[in-house]
C-alpha positions in Angstrom: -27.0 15.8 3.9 -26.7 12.1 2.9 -25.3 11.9 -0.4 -25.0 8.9 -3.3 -22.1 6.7 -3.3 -19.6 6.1 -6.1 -19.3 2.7 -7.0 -16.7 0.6 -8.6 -15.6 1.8 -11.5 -16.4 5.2 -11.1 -12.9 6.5 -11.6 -12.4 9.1 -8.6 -12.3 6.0 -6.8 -8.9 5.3 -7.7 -7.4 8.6 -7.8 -5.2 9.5 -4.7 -6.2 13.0 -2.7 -5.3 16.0 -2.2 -4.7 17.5 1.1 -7.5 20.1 2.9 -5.6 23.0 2.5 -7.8 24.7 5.4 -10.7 23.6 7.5 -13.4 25.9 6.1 -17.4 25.9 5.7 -16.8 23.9 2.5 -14.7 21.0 4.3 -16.9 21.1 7.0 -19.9 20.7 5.1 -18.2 18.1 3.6 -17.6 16.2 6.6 -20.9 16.3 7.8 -22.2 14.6 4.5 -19.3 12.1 5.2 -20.9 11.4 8.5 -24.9 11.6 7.5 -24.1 9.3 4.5 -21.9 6.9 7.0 -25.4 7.1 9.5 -27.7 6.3 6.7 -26.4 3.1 5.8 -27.2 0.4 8.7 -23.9 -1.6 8.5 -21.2 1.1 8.0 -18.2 1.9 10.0 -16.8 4.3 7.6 -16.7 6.1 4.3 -13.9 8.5 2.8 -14.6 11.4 0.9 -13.6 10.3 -2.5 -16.8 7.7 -2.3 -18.5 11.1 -1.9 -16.7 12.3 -5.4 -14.3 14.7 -3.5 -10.9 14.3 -3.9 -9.8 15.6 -0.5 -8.1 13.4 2.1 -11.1 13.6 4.5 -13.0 10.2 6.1 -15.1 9.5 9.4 -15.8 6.3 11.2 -17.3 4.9 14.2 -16.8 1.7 15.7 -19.3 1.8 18.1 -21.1 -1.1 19.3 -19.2 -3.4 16.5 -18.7 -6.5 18.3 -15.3 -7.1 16.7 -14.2 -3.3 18.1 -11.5 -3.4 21.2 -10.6 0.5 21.0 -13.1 2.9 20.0 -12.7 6.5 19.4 -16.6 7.2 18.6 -17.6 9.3 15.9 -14.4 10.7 14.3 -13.5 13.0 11.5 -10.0 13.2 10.1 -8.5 15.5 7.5 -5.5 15.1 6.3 -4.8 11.5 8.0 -1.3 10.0 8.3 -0.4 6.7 9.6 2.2 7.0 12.0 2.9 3.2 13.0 1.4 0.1 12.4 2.3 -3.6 13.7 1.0 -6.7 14.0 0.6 -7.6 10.2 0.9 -11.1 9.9 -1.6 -13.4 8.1 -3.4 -14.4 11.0 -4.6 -11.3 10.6 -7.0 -12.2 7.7 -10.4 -10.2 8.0 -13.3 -10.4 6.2 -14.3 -6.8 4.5 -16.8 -4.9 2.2 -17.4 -1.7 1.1 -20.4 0.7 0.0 -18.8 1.3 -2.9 -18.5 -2.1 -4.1 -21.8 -3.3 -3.1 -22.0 -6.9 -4.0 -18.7 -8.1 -2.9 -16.6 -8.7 -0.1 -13.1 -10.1 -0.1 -10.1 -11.1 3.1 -7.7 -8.9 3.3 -4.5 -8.8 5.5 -4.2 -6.2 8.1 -2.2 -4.6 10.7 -3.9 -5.5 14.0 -2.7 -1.9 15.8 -2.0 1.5 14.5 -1.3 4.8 15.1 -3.1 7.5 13.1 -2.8 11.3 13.0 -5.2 13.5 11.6 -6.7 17.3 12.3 -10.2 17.0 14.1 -13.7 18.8 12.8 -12.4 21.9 15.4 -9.1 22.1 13.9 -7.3 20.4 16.4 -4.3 17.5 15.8 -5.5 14.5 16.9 -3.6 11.0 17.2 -5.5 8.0 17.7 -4.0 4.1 18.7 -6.3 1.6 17.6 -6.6 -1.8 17.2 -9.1 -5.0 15.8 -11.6 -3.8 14.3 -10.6 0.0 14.6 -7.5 -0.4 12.9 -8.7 -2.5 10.3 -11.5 0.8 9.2 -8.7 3.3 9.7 -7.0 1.2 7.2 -9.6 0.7 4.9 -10.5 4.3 4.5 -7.2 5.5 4.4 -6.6 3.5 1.1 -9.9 5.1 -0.2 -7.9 8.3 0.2 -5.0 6.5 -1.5 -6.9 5.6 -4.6 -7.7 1.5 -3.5 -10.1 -0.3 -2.9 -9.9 -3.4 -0.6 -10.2 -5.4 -3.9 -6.7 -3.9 -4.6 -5.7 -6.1 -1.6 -7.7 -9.0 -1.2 -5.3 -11.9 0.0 -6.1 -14.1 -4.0 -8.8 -13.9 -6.2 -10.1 -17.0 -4.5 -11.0 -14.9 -1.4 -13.5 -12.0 -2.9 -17.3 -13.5 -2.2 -20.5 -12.3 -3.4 -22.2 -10.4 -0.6 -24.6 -12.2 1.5 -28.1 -10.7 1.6 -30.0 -10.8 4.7 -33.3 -10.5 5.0 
């Protein structure tokens, strides 16, 4: 079921997550949602459950067909996601990013280029992911959702946040 987004300042945004306790119909349902809502919207890669206005460490993404993506995982659901390394943050490294729930803005913000990410899968299974570009940055992104920030919370200076373009 595609579900509204929170947006900014709808204060389950910035409230860290609790961890799925178990994988049930509930959490399940929850991540299909995740992923209807993520398909609904033409240009996102990813969307955390708090943006939903669950408090549960939960996201999906998909990188597919991005054309800043180098590793691509496809459609993935993670509960409980831990990042297990990351490298490669240096300010060269500046990418440009938005976010459904801040609708009119986008803002640079510094990332790691490569990661590592562990999580448990939709069927319960431990998964650990490497990703980089593009792939990294979303993992990133949506594990701050889950974290309680918003990529405003990191923007490199105030300078940096821009309205959004519209396209038409």
């Amino acid at each position: 079921m595609i579900r509204p987004v929170l947006v900014l300042p709808d204060p389950v945004l910035g409230r860290a997550c609790r961890p799925v306790e178990v994988i049930d119909g509930e959490a399940v349902a929850l991540a299909t949602d995740l992923v209807d809502t993520m398909r609904a919207s033409s240009h996102s890669v990813g969307i955390a459950a708090p943006q939903l206005g669950a408090s549960w460490r939960v996201f999906c993404m998909d990188v597919s067909g991005h054309r800043k993506a180098r590793s691509c995982h496809g459609e993935v659901v993670l509960f409980n996601p831990v990042l297990v390394e990351a490298g490669g943050e240096v300010p060269r490294e500046v990418g440009r990013e938005g976010c459904m729930s801040v609708p009119d803005l986008t803002g640079d913000v510094v990332r790691a280029e490569a990661l590592v990410v562990r999580g448990i899968g939709l069927d319960g299974e431990e998964l650990e992911l490497e990703c980089d570009a593009f792939e990294a940055r979303a993992v990133q992104h949506e594990l701050d959702h889950l974290d309680g920030l918003l990529f405003l919370d990191r923007v490199v200076s105030p300078e940096r946040v821009f309205r959004r373009r519209t396209y038409r």
